[in-house]
C-alpha positions as CSV (number, residue, x, y, z in Angstrom):
1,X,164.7,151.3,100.3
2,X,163.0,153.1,103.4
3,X,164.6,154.0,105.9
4,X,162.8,155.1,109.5
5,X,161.7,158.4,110.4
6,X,163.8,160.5,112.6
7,X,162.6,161.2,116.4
8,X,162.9,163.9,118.3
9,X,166.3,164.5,119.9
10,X,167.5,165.8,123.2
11,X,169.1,169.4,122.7
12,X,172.8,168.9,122.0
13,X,172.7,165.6,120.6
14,X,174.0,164.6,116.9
15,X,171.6,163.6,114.5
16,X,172.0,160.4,112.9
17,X,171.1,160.1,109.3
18,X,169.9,156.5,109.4
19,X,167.9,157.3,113.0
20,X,166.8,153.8,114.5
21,X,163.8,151.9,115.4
22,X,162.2,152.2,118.9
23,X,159.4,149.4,120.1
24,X,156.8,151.6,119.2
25,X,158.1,152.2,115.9
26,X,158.4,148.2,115.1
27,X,154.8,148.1,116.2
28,X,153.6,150.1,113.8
29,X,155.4,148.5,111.4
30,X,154.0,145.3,112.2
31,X,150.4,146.7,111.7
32,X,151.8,148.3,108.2
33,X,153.1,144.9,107.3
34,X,149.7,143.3,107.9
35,X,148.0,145.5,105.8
36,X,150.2,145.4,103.1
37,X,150.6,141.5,103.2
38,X,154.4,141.9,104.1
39,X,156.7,139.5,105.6
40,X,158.4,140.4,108.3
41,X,162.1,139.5,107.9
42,X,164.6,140.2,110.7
43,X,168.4,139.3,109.7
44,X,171.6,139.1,112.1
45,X,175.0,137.9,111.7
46,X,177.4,136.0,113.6
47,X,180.4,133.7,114.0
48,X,181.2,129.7,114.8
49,X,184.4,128.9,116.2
50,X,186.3,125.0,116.4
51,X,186.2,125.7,120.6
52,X,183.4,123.8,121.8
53,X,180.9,125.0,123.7
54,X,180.7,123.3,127.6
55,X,177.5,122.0,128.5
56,X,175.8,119.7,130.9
57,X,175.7,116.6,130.4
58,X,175.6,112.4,131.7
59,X,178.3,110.3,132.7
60,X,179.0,107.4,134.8
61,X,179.7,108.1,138.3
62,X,183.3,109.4,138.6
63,X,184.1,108.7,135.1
64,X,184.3,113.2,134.0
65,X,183.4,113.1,130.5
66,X,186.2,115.2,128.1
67,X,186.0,117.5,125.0
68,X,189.1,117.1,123.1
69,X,190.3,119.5,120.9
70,X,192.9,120.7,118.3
71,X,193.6,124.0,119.1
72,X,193.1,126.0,115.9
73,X,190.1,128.1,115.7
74,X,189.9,129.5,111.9
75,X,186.9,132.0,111.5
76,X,183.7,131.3,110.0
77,X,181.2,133.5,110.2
78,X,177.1,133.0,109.3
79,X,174.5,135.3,108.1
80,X,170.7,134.4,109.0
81,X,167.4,135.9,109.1
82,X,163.9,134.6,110.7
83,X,160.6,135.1,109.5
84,X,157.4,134.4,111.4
85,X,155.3,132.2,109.8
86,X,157.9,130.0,110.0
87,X,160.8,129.9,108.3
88,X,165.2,130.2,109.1
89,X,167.3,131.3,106.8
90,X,170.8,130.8,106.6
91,X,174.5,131.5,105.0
92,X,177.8,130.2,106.0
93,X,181.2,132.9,104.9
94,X,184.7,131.6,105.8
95,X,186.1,135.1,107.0
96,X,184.4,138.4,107.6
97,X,181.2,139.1,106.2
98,X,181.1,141.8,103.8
99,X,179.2,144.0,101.6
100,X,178.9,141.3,99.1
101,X,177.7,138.7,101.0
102,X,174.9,141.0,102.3
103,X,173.4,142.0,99.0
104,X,174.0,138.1,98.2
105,X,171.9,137.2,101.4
106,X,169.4,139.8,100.6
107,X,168.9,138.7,96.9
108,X,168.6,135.2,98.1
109,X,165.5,136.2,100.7
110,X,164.3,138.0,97.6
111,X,163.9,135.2,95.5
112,X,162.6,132.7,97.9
113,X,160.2,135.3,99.9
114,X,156.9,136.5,97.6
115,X,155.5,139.4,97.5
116,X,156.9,142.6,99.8
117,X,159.6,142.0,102.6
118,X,160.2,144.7,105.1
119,X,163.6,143.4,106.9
120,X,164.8,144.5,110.3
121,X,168.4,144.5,111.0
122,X,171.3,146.7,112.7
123,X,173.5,148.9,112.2
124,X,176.5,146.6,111.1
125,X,179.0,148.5,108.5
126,X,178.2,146.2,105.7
127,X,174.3,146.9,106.7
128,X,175.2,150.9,105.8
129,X,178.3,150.4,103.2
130,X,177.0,152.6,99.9
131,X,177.0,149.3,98.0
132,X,174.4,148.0,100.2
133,X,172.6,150.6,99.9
134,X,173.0,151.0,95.9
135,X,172.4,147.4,95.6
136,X,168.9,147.1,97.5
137,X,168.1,150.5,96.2
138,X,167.3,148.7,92.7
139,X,164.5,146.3,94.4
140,X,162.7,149.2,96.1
141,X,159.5,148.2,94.6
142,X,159.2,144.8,96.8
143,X,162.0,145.7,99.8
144,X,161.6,148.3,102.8
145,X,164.5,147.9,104.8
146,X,165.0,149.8,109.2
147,X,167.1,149.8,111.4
148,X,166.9,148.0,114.9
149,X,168.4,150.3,117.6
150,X,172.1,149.3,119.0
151,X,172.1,147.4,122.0
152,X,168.7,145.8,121.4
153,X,169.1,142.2,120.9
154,X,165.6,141.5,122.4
155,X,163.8,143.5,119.9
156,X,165.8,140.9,116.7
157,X,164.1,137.3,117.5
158,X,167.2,136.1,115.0
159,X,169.1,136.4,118.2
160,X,167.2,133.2,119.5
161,X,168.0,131.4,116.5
162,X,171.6,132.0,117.4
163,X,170.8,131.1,121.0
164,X,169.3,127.7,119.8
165,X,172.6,126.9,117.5
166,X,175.1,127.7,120.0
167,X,173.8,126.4,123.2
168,X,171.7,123.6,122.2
169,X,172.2,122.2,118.6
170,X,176.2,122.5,118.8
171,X,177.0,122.7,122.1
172,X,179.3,120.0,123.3
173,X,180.8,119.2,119.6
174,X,184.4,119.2,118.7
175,X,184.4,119.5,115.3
176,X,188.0,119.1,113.6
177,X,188.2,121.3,111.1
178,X,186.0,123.9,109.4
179,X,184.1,121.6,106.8
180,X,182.7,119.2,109.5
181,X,181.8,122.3,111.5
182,X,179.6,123.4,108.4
183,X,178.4,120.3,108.0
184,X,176.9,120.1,112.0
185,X,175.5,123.8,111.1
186,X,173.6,122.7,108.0
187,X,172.2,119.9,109.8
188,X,171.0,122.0,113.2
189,X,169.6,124.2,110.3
190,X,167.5,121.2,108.6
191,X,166.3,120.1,112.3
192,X,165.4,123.0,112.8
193,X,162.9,124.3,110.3
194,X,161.5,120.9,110.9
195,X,160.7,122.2,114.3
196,X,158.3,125.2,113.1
197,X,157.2,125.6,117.0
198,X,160.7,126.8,118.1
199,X,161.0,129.5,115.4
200,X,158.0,131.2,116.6
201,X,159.1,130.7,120.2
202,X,162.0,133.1,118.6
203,X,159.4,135.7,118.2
204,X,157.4,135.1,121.4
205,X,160.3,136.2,123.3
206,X,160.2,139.5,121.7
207,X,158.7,142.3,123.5
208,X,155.9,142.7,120.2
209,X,153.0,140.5,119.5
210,X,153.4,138.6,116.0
């Protein structure tokens, strides 16, 4: 596993041990990964919840259109990752995602994905965890893996996937329990990778060229 170089640091400052990636840095990663023949992978995490999301929509003059629903929000958290030639990627956890269902994720990318991956992701505790780390240490040979700097969002284009879930795909459902909430998920998912043309707009809004 390969981690990034460390920059320079202002006087006083504490040295990380995993330093992250700056712009500059990704770009020259992207010029490695062409050479090598790499794919790019960039991974994120987040969470669904039962509370719909309000949105726009039609109705019949003065008739307000309602969202009804139960009031229980159980957790459910996902774990996805976007490459750019196109293709999503994507794991549902009930709970909090974990260790486990990292290296899970990452074996799964592994197996579907030929040839060498470098994947960009941040700095989430199960990211640095010494299981992680022990587990993708044993594919080395295919998987480089850096890390994004915090507070970047625009730099991970598996933040517009999220976007496009959230606001568009699922927005306005009122799902009434946590298996018809998966269900919606793996359908956006499907729609989606049928739509090749919005995954790369994912990387288009990234301040790099891909």
């Amino acid at each position: 596993m390969e981690l990034a170089e460390a920059r320079a640091s202002r006087p006083g400052a504490r040295q990380s041990r995993r330093p992250a990636l700056g712009q500059a840095d990704l770009a020259a990663l992207e010029k490695k990964a062409q050479i090598l023949k790499a794919t790019l992978v960039f991974l994120d995490e987040s969470g669904f919840s039962l509370l719909p999301t309000p949105c726009k929509t039609w109705a019949p003059h003065g008739q307000t259109p309602f969202l009804y629903h139960c009031f229980n929000w159980p957790k459910l958290s996902a774990i996805s990752a976007v490459t750019p030639n196109p293709h999503a990627y994507l794991r549902l956890v009930r709970g909090t995602i974990t260790s486990p269902e990292v290296i899970g994720f990452v074996r799964h990318l592994l197996r579907w994905i030929p040839g060498t991956i470098f994947l960009f992701w941040d700095g989430l505790n199960a990211h640095r965890s010494k299981k992680t780390r022990a587990a993708l240490q044993e594919h080395h040979a295919r998987l480089r893996v850096y890390r994004l700097p915090a507070y970047a969002p625009e730099l991970n284009p598996d933040e517009g996937l999220w976007a496009c879930m959230k606001q568009h795909a699922l927005s306005g459902q009122c799902p009434p329990n946590l298996e018809v909430l998966e269900h919606s998920i793996r359908l956006a998912l499907r729609r989606l990778r049928h739509r090749p043309h919005l995954i790369r707009s994912f990387f288009r809004r990234c301040p790099l060229s891909f």
